[in-house]
N, C-alpha and C positions, 0 to 999 in steps of 0.2 A: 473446600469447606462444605461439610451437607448442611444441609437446611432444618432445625429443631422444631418441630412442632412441640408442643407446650401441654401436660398430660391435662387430663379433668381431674381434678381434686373434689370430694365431699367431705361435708362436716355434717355435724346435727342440722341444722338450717341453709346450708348454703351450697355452694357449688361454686369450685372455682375451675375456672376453663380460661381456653386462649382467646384471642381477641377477634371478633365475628368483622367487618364493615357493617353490620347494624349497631354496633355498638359505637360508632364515629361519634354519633348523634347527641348521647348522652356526656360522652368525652366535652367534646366542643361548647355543649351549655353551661358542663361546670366550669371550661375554663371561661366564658362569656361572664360567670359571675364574679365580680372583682371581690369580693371581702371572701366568701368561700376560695378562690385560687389562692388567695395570698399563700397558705402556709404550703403550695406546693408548687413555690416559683414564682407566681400571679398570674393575672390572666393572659389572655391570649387573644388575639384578634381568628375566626375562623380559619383559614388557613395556616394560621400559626399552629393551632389545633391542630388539624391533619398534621404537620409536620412532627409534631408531638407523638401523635396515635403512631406512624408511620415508623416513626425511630424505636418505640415499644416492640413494634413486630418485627424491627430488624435488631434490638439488642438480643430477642429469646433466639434467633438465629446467628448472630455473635458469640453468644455469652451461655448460651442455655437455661437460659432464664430468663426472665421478665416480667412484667406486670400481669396477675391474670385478672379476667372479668369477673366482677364477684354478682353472681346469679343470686336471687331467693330459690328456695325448690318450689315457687309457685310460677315464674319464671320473671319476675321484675331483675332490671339490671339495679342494681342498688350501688356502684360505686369499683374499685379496684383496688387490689395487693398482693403485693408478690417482692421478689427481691431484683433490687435496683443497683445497677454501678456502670454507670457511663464513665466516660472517661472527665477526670479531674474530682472523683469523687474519692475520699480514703479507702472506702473500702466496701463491698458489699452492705447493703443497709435491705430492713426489710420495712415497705411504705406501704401506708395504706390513703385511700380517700373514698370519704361515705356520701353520697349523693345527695339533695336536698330533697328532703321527706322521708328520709331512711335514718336519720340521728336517733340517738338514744334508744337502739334497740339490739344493741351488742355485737353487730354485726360487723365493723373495724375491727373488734377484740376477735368475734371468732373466725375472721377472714385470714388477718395477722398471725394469728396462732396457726394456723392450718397452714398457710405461706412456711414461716419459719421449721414447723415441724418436716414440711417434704424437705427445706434446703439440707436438713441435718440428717436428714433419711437417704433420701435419695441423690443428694448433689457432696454428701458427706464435707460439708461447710462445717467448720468448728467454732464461727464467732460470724454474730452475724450484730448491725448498728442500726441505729436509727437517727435518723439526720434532722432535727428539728429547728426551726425558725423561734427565737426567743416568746414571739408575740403568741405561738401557737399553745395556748397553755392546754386546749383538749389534747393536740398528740402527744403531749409531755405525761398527760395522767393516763394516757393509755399506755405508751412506752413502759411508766411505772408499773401499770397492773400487770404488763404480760411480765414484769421483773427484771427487765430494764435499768441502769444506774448511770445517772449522767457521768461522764468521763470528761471533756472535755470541750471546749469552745475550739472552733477552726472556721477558717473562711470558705464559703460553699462556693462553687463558680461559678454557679445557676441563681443561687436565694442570698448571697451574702455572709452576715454571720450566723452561723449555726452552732446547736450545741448537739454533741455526739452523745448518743445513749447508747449502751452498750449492754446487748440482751445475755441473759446466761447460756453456759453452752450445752449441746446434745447431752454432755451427763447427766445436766439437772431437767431438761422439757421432756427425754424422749421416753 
């Protein structure tokens, strides 16, 4: 098996790239904060973190894919998305998570879009999910905006129950 380095991606505002060891730092804080982890898994003691960061950089070399870092173009790390499918998961989902102090500035929606538009570009993926915790009602209105349509309830083997969104395909984004 070769080993996948992970492209840079740009959008209007952002930058999405592979994952640095300086960005361990920012990882491990969100998971240290319990109400923010909740809706992606919950938290994590430090080293559980690492263990988290570590499986990121070995699913893009698994899978060819993975979470990328989501940069501002001024250079703050602001959070991560990309597409996700470890095992026990249905099927390719495309996640994002937006860092504390970076909310409400559109940057999940244009992170997630630019995530989903390489998968159907360039990984020629024709259906891509998103895997949300009931309680999380922001990822639910984000799922919605990029057009997203809930499908179905299933049991997640990371977060419990989950409900499946299910984004439109390359005909309609690209």
């Amino acid at each position: 098996m070769s080993l996948t380095n992970s492209p840079r991606l740009e959008s209007d505002n952002l930058i999405l790239r592979g994952p640095k060891i300086s960005d361990f730092e920012p990882i491990a804080k969100f998971y240290a904060d319990t109400p923010r982890a909740a809706g992606f898994g919950g938290s994590l003691k430090r080293d559980e973190a690492w263990r988290w960061f570590a499986s990121n950089i070995g699913h893009w070399h698994i899978h060819g894919y993975g979470y990328f870092t989501i940069e501002t173009k001024t250079g703050d790390i602001a959070g991560i998305s990309g597409i996700w499918n470890p095992e026990g998961w249905p099927e390719p989902e495309v996640g994002w998570v937006v860092y504390a102090g970076f909310e409400g500035r559109s940057i999940a929606y244009e992170a997630a879009l630019r995530a989903r538009l390489w998968a159907y570009e360039s990984l020629s993926m024709t259906t891509l999910t998103s895997n949300i915790i009931p309680s999380n009602t922001r990822s639910v209105k984000l799922a919605k905006r990029m057009g997203a349509t809930y499908e179905r309830t299933y049991t997640n083997p990371n977060m419990g129950e989950g409900m499946l969104y299910r984004h439109p395909g390359p005909e309609y984004v690209v």
